[in-house]
N, C-alpha and C positions, 0 to 999 in steps of 0.2 A: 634282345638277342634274337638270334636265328641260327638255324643248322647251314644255311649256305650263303654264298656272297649276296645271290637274288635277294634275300628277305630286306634289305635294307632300299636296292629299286621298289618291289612290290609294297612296300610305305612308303613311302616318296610318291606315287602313283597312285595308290589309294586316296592320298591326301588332295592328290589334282584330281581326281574324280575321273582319272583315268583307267582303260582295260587294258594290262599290259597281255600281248602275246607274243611270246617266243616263234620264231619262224626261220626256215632256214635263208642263206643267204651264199652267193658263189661268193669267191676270191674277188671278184671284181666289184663286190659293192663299194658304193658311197667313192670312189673313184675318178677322178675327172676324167673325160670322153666324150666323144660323138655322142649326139642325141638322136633317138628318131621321131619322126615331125611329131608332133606334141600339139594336140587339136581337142575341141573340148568331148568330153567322156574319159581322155586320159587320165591312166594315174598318175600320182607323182607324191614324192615323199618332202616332208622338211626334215633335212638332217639335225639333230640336234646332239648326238656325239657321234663321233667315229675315232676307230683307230682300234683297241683288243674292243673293243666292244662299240657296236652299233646300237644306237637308238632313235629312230626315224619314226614321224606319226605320216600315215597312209592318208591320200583322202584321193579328188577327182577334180580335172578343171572343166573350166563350167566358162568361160572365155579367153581365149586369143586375138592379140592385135600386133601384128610386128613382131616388137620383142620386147611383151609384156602378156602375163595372163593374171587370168585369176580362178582362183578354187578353193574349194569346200563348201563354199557355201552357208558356212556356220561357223559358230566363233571355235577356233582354235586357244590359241594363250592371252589372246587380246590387249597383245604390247604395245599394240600403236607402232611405231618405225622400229625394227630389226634390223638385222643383217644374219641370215643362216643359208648355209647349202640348202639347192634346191636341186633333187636327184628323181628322174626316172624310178616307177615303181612296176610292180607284176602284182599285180591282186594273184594269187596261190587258189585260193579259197574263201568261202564268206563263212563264217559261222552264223546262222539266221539265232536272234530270240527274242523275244516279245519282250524281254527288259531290256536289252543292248544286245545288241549285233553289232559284228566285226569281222572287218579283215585279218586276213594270213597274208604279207606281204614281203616279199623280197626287194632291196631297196638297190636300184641300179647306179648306172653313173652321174655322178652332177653336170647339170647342165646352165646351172643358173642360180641365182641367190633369192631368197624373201625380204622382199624389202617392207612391205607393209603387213600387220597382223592385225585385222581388225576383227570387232563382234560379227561381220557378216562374210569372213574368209581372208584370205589371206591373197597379195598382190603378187608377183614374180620376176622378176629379170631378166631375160636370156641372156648368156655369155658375159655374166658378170662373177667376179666372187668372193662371196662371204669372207671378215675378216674371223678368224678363229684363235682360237686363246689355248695353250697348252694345259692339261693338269692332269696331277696324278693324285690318285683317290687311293687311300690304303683303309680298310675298315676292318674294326677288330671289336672281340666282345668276348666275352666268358667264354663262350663256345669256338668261337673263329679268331684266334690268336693271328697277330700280324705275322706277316712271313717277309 
């Protein structure tokens, strides 16, 4: 159980050994749009739900050729071939800490899809895009009755 919808992301998250952070976000996230030039140091997010609810991991690209990059630098989910939005980010804020450190990240327009995920980062595609899947998630428990 949990007191709020969160608890059930926050174990899902826990379980990928990831740090989830809440961050704010404008009306135009996750959005398809104009990109601006996108060079390595940029951010940039993988989208991986959109729509009432955004969930995007933050990282940094670290090469440009044409119309392909790459970034993080580190393994991500390490699927091997994908297909997920690939959107413009704004680092907010870092949080520094000697266990894990993290981004505050507001997740911008898509401009392109991940086509590779590998153990050393992840590939990109400009002016491509991700096929996506509809679904609707209803979660209930003792506490949080379906509505």
């Amino acid at each position: 159980g949990g007191g709020s919808p969160g608890w059930f992301f926050d174990k899902v998250a826990q379980a990928a050994g990831w740090v989830a952070a809440p961050a704010g976000s404008s009306g135009q996230s996750a959005k398809p749009g104009p990109a601006t030039p996108v060079q390595p140091g940029s951010s940039l997010s993988t989208v991986l739900l959109s729509g009432d609810m955004l969930l995007a991991a933050t990282g940094t690209v670290t090469w440009v050729d044409r119309d392909s990059l790459l970034a993080f630098g580190h393994p991500f989910l390490s699927m091997g071939p994908i297909e997920m939005p690939m959107a413009q980010a704004d680092v907010l804020t870092v949080l520094p800490s000697v266990y894990r450190s993290f981004k505050f990240a507001d997740t911008g327009p898509v401009f392109g899809s991940v086509t590779q995920d590998r153990s050393t980062g992840i590939l990109g595609t400009f002016g491509t895009r991700a096929k996506m899947v509809p679904i609707t998630v209803r979660i209930a428990s003792d506490e949080l009755p379906v509505q």
